[in-house]
C-alpha positions as CSV (number, residue, x, y, z in Angstrom):
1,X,95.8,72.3,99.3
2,X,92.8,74.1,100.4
3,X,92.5,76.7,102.7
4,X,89.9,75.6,105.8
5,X,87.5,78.9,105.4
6,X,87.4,80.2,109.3
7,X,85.0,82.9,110.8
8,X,83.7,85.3,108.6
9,X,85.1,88.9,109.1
10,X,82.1,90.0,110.2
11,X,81.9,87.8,112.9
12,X,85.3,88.2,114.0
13,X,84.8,92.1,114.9
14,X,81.2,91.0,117.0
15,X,83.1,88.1,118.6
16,X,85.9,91.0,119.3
17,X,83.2,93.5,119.8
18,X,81.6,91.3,122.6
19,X,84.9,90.6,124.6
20,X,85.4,94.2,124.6
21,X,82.0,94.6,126.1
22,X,82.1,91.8,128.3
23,X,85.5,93.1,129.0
24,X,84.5,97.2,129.8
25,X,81.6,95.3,131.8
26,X,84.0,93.9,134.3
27,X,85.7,97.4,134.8
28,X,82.0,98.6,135.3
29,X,81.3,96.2,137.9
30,X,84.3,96.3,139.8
31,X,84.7,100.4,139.7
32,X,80.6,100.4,140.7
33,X,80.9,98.2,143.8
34,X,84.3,100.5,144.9
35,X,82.1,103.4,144.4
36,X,79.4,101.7,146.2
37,X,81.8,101.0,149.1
38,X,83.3,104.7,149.0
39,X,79.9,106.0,149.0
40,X,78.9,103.3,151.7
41,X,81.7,104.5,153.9
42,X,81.3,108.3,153.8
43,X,77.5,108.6,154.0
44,X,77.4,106.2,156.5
45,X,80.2,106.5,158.2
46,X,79.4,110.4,158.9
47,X,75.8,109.8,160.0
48,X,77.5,106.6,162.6
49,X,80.2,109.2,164.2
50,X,77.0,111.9,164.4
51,X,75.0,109.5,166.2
52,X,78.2,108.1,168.5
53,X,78.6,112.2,169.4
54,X,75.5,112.4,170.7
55,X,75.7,109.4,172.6
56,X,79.2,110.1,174.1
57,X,78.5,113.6,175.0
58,X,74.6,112.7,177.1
59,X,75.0,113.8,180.7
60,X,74.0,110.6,181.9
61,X,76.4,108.3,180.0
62,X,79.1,110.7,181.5
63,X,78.1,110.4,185.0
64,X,77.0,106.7,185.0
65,X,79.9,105.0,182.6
66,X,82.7,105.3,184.9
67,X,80.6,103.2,188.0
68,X,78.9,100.7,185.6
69,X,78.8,97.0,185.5
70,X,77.6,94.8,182.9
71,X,74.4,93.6,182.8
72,X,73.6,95.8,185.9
73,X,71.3,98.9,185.3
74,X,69.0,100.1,182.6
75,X,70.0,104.0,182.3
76,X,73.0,102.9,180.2
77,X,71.3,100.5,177.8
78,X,68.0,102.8,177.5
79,X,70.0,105.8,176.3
80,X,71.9,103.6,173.8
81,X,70.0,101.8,172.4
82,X,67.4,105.2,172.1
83,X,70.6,106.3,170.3
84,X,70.6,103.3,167.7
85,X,66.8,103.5,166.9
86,X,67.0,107.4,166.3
87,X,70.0,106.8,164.3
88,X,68.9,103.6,162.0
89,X,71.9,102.1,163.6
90,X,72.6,98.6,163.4
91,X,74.4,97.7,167.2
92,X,75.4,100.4,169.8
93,X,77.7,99.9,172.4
94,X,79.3,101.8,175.7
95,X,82.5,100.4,177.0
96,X,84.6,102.0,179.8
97,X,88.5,103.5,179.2
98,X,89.9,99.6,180.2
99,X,87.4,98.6,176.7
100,X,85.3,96.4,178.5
101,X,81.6,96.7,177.4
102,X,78.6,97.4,179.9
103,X,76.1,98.0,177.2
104,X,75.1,97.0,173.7
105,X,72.6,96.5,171.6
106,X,73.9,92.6,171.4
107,X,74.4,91.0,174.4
108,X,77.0,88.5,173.7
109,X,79.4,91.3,174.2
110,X,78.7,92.4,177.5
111,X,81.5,92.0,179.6
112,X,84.0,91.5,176.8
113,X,86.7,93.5,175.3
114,X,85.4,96.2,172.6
115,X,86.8,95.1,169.0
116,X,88.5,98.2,167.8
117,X,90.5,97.2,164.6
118,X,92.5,100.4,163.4
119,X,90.9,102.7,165.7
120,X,92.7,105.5,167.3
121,X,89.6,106.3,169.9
122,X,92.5,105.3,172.5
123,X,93.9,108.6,171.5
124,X,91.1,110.7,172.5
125,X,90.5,111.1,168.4
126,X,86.8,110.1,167.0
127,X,87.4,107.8,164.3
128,X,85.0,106.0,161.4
129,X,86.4,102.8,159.8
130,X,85.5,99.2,158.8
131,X,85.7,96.7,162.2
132,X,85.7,92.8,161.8
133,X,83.9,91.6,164.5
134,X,81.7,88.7,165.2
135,X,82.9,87.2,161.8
136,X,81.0,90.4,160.2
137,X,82.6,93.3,158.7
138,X,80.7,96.6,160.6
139,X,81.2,100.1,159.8
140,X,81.8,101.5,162.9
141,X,82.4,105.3,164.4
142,X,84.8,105.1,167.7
143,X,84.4,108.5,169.7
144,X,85.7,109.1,173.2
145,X,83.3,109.7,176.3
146,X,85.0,112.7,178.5
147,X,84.1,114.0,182.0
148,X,84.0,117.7,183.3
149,X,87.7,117.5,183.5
150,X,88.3,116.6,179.7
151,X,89.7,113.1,180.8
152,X,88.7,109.9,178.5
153,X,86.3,107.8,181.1
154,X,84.8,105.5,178.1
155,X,84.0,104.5,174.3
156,X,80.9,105.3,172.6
157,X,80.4,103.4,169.4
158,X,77.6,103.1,166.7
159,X,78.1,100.1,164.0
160,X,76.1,99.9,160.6
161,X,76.1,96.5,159.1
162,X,78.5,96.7,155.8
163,X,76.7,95.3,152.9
164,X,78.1,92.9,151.1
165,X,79.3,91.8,147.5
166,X,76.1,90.5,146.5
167,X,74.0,93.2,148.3
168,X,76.4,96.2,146.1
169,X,75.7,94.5,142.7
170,X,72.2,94.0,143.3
171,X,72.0,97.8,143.8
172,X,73.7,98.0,140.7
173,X,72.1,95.5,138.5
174,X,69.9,98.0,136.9
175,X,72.4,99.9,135.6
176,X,74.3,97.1,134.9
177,X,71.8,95.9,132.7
178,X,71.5,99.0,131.0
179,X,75.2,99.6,130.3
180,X,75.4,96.0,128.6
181,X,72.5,96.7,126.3
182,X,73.4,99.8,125.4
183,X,77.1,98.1,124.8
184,X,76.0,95.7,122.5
185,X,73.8,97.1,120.7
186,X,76.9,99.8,119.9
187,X,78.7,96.7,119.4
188,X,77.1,94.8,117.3
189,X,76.4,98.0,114.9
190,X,79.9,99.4,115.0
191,X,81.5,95.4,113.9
192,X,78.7,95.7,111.3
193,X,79.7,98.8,109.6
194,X,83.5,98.1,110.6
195,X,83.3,95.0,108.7
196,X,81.7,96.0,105.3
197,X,84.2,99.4,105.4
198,X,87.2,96.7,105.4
199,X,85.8,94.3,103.1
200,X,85.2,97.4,100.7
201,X,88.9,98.4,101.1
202,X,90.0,94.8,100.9
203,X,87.3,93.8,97.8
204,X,85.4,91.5,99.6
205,X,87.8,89.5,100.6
206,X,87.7,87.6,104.1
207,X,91.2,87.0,106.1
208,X,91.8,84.0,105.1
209,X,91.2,84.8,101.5
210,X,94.0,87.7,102.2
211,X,96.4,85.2,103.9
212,X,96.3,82.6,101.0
213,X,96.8,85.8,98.6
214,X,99.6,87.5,100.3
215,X,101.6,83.7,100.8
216,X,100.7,82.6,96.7
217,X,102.3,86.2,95.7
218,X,105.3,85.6,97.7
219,X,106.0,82.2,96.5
220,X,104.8,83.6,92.8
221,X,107.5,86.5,93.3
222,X,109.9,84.4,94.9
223,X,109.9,81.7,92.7
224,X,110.4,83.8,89.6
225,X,113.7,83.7,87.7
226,X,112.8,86.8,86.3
227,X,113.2,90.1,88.2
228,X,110.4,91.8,89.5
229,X,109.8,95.5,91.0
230,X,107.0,97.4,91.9
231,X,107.0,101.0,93.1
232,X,104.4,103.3,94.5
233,X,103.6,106.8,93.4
234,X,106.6,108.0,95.2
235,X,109.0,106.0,93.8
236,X,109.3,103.5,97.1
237,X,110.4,100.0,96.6
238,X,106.8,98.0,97.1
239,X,108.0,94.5,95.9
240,X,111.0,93.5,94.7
241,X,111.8,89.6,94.4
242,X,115.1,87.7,95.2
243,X,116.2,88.1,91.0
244,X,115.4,91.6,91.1
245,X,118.2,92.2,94.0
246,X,120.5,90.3,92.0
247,X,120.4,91.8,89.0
248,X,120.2,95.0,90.5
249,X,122.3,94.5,93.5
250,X,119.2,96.4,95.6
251,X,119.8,95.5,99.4
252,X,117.6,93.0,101.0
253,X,115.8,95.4,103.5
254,X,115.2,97.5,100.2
255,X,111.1,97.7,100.3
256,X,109.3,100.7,101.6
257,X,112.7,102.6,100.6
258,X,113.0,105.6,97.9
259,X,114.5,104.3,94.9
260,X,116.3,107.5,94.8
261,X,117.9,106.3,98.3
262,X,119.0,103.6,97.1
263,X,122.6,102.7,95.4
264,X,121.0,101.9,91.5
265,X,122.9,103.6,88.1
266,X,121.2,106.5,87.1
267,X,119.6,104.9,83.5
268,X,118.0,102.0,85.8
269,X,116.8,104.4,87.7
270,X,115.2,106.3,84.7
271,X,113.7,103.0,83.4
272,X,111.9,101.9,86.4
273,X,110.2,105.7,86.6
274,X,109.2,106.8,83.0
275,X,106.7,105.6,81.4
276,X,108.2,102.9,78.2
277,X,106.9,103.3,74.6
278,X,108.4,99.8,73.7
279,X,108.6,96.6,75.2
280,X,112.0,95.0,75.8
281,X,114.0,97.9,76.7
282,X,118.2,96.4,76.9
283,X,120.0,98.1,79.8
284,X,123.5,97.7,80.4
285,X,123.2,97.0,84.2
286,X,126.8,96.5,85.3
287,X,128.2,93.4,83.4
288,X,124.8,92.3,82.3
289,X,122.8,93.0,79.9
290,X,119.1,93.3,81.2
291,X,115.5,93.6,79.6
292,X,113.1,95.9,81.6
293,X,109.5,96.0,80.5
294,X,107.7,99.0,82.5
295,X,104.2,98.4,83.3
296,X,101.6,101.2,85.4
297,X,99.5,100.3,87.5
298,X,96.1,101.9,87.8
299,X,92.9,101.3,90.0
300,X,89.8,103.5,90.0
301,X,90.8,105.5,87.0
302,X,94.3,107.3,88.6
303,X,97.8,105.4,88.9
304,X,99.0,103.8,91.8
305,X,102.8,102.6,90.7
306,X,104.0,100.7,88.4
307,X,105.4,97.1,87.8
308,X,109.0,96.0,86.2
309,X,109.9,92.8,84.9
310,X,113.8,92.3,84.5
311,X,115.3,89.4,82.2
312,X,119.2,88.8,82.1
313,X,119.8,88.4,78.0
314,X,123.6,88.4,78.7
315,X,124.2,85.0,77.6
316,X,121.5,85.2,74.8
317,X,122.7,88.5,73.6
318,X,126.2,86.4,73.7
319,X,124.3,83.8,71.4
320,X,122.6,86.4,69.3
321,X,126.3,87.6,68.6
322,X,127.9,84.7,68.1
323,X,125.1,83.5,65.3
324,X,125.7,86.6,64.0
325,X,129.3,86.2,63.6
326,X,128.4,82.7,62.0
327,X,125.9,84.1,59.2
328,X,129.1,87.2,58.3
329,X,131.6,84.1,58.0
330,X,129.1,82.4,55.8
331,X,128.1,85.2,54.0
332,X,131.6,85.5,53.4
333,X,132.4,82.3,52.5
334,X,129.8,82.8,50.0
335,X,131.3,85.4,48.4
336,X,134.9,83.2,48.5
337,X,132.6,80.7,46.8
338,X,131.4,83.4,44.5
339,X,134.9,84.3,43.7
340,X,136.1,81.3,43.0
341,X,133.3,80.5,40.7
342,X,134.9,83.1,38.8
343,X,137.8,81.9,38.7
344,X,136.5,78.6,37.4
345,X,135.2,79.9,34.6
346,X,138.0,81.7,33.3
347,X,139.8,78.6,34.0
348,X,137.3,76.9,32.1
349,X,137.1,79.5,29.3
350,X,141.7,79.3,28.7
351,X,141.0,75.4,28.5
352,X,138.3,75.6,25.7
353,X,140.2,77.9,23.7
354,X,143.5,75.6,24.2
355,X,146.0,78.5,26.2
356,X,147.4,75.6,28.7
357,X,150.2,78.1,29.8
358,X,147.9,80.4,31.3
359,X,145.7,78.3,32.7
360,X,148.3,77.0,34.8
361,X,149.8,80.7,35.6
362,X,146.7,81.3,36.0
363,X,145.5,78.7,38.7
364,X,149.3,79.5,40.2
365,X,148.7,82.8,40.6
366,X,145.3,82.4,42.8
367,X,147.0,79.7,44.7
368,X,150.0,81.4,45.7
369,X,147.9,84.5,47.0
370,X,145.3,82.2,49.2
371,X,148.1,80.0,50.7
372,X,149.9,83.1,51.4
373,X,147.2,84.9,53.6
374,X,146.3,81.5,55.1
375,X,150.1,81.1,56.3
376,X,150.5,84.5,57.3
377,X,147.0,84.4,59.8
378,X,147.5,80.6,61.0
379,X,151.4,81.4,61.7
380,X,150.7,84.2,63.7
381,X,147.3,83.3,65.2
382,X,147.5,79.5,66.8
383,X,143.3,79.5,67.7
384,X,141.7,77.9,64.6
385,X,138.2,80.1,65.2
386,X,139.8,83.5,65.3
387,X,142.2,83.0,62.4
388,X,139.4,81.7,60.3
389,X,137.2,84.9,61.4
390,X,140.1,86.8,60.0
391,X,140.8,84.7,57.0
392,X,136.4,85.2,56.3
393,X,137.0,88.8,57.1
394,X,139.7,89.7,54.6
395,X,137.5,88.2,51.8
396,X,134.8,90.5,52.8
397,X,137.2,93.4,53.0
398,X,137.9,92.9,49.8
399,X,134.4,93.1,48.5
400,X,133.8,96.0,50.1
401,X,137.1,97.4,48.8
402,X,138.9,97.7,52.1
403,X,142.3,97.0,53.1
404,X,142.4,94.0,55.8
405,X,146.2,94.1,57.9
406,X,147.0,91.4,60.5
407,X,150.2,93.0,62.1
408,X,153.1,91.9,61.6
409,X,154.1,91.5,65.3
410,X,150.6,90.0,66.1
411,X,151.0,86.8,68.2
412,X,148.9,84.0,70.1
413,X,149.1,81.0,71.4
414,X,146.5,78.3,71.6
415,X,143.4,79.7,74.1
416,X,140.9,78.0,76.0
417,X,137.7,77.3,74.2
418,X,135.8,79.7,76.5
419,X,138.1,82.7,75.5
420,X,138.4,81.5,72.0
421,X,134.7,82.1,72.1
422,X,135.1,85.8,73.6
423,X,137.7,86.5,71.2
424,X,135.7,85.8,68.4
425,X,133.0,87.9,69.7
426,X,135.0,90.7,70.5
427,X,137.1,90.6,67.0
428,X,134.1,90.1,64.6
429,X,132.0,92.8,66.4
430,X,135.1,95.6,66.3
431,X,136.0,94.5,62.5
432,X,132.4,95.0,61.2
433,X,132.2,98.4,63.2
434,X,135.6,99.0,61.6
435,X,134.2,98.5,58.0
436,X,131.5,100.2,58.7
437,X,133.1,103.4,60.0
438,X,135.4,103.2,56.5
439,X,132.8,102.4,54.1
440,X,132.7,104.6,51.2
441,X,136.2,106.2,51.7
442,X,139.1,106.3,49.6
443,X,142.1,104.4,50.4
444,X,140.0,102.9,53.1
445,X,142.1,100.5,55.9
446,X,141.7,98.2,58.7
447,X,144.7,97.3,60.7
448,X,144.1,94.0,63.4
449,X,146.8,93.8,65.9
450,X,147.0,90.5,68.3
451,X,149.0,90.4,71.3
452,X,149.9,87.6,73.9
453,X,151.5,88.0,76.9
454,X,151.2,84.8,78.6
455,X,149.0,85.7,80.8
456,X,147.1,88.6,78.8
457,X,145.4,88.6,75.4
458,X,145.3,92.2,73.7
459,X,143.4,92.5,70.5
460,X,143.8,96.0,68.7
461,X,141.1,97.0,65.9
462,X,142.3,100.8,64.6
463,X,140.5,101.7,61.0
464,X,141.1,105.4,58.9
465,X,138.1,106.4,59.5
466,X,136.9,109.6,61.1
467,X,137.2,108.3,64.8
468,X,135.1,108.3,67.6
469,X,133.1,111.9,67.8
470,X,134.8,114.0,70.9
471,X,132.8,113.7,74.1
472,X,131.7,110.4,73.5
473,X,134.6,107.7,74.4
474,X,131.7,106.7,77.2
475,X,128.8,106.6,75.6
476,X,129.6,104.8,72.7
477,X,129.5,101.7,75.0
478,X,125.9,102.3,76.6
479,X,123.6,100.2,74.6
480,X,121.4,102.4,72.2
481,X,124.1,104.5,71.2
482,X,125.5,104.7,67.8
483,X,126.4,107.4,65.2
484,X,124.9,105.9,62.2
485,X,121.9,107.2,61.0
486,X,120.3,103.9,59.5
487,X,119.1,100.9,61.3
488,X,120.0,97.8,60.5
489,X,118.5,94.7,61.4
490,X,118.8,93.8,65.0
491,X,119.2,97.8,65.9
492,X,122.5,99.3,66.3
493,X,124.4,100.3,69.6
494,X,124.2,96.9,70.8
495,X,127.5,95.1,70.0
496,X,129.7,97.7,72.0
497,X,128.1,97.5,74.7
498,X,128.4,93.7,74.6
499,X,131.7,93.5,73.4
500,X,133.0,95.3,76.6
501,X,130.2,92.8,78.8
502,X,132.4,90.2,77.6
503,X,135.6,91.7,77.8
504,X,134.7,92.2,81.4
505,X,133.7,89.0,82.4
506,X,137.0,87.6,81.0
507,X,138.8,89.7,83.1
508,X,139.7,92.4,80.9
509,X,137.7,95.5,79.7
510,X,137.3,97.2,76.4
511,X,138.3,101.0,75.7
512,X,138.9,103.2,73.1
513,X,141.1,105.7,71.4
514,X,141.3,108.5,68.4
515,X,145.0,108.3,66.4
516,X,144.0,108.8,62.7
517,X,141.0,107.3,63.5
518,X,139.5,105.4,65.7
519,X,141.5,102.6,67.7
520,X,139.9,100.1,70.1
521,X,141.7,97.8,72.5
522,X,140.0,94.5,73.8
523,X,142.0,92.8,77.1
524,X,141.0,89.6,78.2
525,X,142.8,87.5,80.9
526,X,143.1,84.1,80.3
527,X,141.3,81.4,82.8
528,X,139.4,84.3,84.4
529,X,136.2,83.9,82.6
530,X,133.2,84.1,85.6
């Protein structure tokens, strides 16, 4: 599907740098015209209440307010209105203590009740504020006309005309003007540079470019069987995909966490933070056997983290083993078809020269010996695949000049083919380690001791050798261990370590003992297998 390609990153941030402008604009306006208004009210107000002092304190609107009419005499209007001109004042009025006006600069309120709005002139208190009146707000200053006696006789007040909205931002357009340009041209330039210092740190790459990325990755991670962890320099979790939890039994809310934080064995933990000399590195990681590959990652010449990739080879390591086993039996069987080659021809050799009697003591002789281990494994071992690994395995012991003992008391009943498959496994892995810890030793033994419980199966492999070295009943089980000093093919420490995997798994475990040498005991639990 393609991705519709949106706005470019660098016009997102002008778009975003524009509604900021347009947005600090509005906050300029509206806190201009409050300070307009503020301003408004105290410069005007105070020069008002100046001029409504003088007017309330002239001698004659003291003597002539408390006798006067409306619309009768000029003393009253002449003085106020002298008042307003002096003043710049926009309407001036005189009204007696009952509010009614006798003079005024507008004449529609002669006669009629002075508008005070919030004033507290009634108190004998001057007072400046904002009046409604005529459908007009006014500033207005209130202040109280007194006589000789100090009593209130009248109202002197001085209006200015409040200018409006309109009238404030048209003071303030020039500025106004100003402060945008200067805005966005600060705008403009700051998304410019902001945009090409992102799209260096995010390599030229535009949101919806990183969006697309970031979803591909995490159906790419999430889709992988195969495990997948990344950590930064300081050993925190960066990515780690649903098979890399499972394998590793990390918790889900395990990214951005120190891997040392977290509950992971000690040798994982090793793996995922050294740097690996060889691919393909087998970890025992509880009952599975896992392949890291450790991969750093660098950018700009220094290293940033590295990447793991985790395989399960459990059930391919279970193959590997199993084909192994196959290729001994037929190596074996080989050698069985080696030895009775032999036999053949000495056999063929008593016929040619005529000795009849020995040829048939002879043939007699090899019979009875084969039939007899045959009957003594089958009777005591009922599972056709183990008791003809044993029967394979005593030939080989024999070429390599080793004593091969089934135990006398060793039972077992017929098994399921899963377990006859672990049992195998198990027994042809501990008998070659057996040899192989006897090889080259006189009077050289393996004893194999099978036991069935009904519910348990116990297989016992205990050889003469020298046993296992002291201090190291653990860690002959970790995969990479071993105690030979050459390398076969395949590698060595392997088939311990899978030998107790599947012991495990079948409900069992593996463990082992020194007595004369070394003795290991294999318990699996039959219909357990997971």
């Amino acid at each position: 599907m393609t991705r519709r390609r949106g706005m470019s990153l660098a016009g997102q941030y002008l778009v975003l740098q524009l509604l900021i402008v347009l947005a600090v604009l509005v906050a300029v306006v509206a806190i201009s015209l409050a300070q307009s208004a503020a301003t408004f009210e105290r410069v005007e107000g105070r020069r008002a209440l100046s001029a409504a002092e003088a007017l309330g304190s002239n001698p004659a609107v003291r003597e002539l307010l408390p006798t006067a009419e409306p619309r009768t005499g000029a003393a009253l209007p002449a003085v106020a209105e002298s008042i307003r001109t002096v003043s710049g004042s926009s309407q001036v009025a005189l009204a007696k203590k009952d509010r009614t006006v006798v003079a005024s600069s507008d004449p529609s309120l002669l006669g009629q009740q002075l508008e005070l709005g919030e004033s507290r002139v009634m108190e004998g208190r001057a007072w400046t504020g904002v009046v409604d009146g005529s459908g007009a707000a006014m500033l207005s200053a209130h202040v109280p006309v007194l006589n000789d006696a100090g009593e209130m006789i009248g109202i002197a007040a001085i209006s200015r005309n409040y200018p409006t909205t309109l009238e404030r931002l048209g003071d303030a357009v020039p500025n106004l003007l100003t402060y945008v340009g200067v805005a966005s041209i600060l705008g403009i330039a700051g998304s410019f540079l902001l945009s090409r210092r992102v799209k260096r740190q995010t390599l030229g790459m535009e949101p919806s470019e990183i969006t697309g990325l970031v979803e591909n990755r995490e159906a790419m991670l999430h889709g992988l069987k195969e495990g997948v962890v990344a950590l930064d320099p300081h050993e925190r979790i960066t990515v780690a995909n649903g098979s890399a939890r499972e394998l590793l039994g990390l918790p889900a809310d395990c990214v951005g966490k120190r891997l040392a934080s977290l509950p992971v064995d000690p040798a994982v933990k090793v793996v995922l933070t050294r740097n690996q000399q060889e691919p393909d590195q087998l970890v025992l990681v509880g009952e599975r056997l896992v392949v890291f590959n450790r991969v750093p990652i660098r950018s700009r010449g220094r290293e940033i983290g590295s990447v793991t990739t985790l395989r399960d080879r459990t059930e391919l390591s279970e193959l590997e083993q199993e084909l192994g086993t196959t290729r001994t039996a037929t190596d074996t069987l080989r050698a069985q078809a080696h030895e009775f080659a032999n036999q053949l021809h000495v056999i063929s050799g008593l016929i040619q020269i005529g000795d009849y009697d020995s040829v048939v003591q002879f043939v007699n002789g090899a019979t009875v010996d084969r039939t007899r281990l045959n009957d003594e494994v089958t009777a005591r071992i009922q599972d056709p695949a183990l008791a003809a690994l044993l029967i394979a395995k005593s030939s080989q012991a024999t070429e390599r000049n080793v004593a091969l003992l089934l135990d006398p008391e060793s039972r077992l009943a017929p098994v399921s083919d899963e377990l006859s498959r672990d049992l195998v496994t198990v027994a042809g892995n501990l008998v070659d380690n057996a040899f192989d810890a006897v090889s080259g030793a006189g009077a050289a033994s393996v004893q194999v001791l099978v036991e069935d419980s009904g519910g348990q199966v116990t297989l016992t492999v205990r050889d003469s050798g020298p046993g296992v070295p002291a201090g190291a009943a653990d860690d002959i089980f970790k995969q990479g261990f071993t105690t030979k000093d050459s390398m076969r093919e395949g590698g060595r420490g392997f088939g311990l370590a899978l030998s107790r995997v599947v012991c495990r798994r079948s409900g069992g475990d593996l463990t082992v003992d020194n007595d004369n040498g070394a003795v290991f005991t294999a318990r699996f639990t039959r219909g357990a297998r997971k």
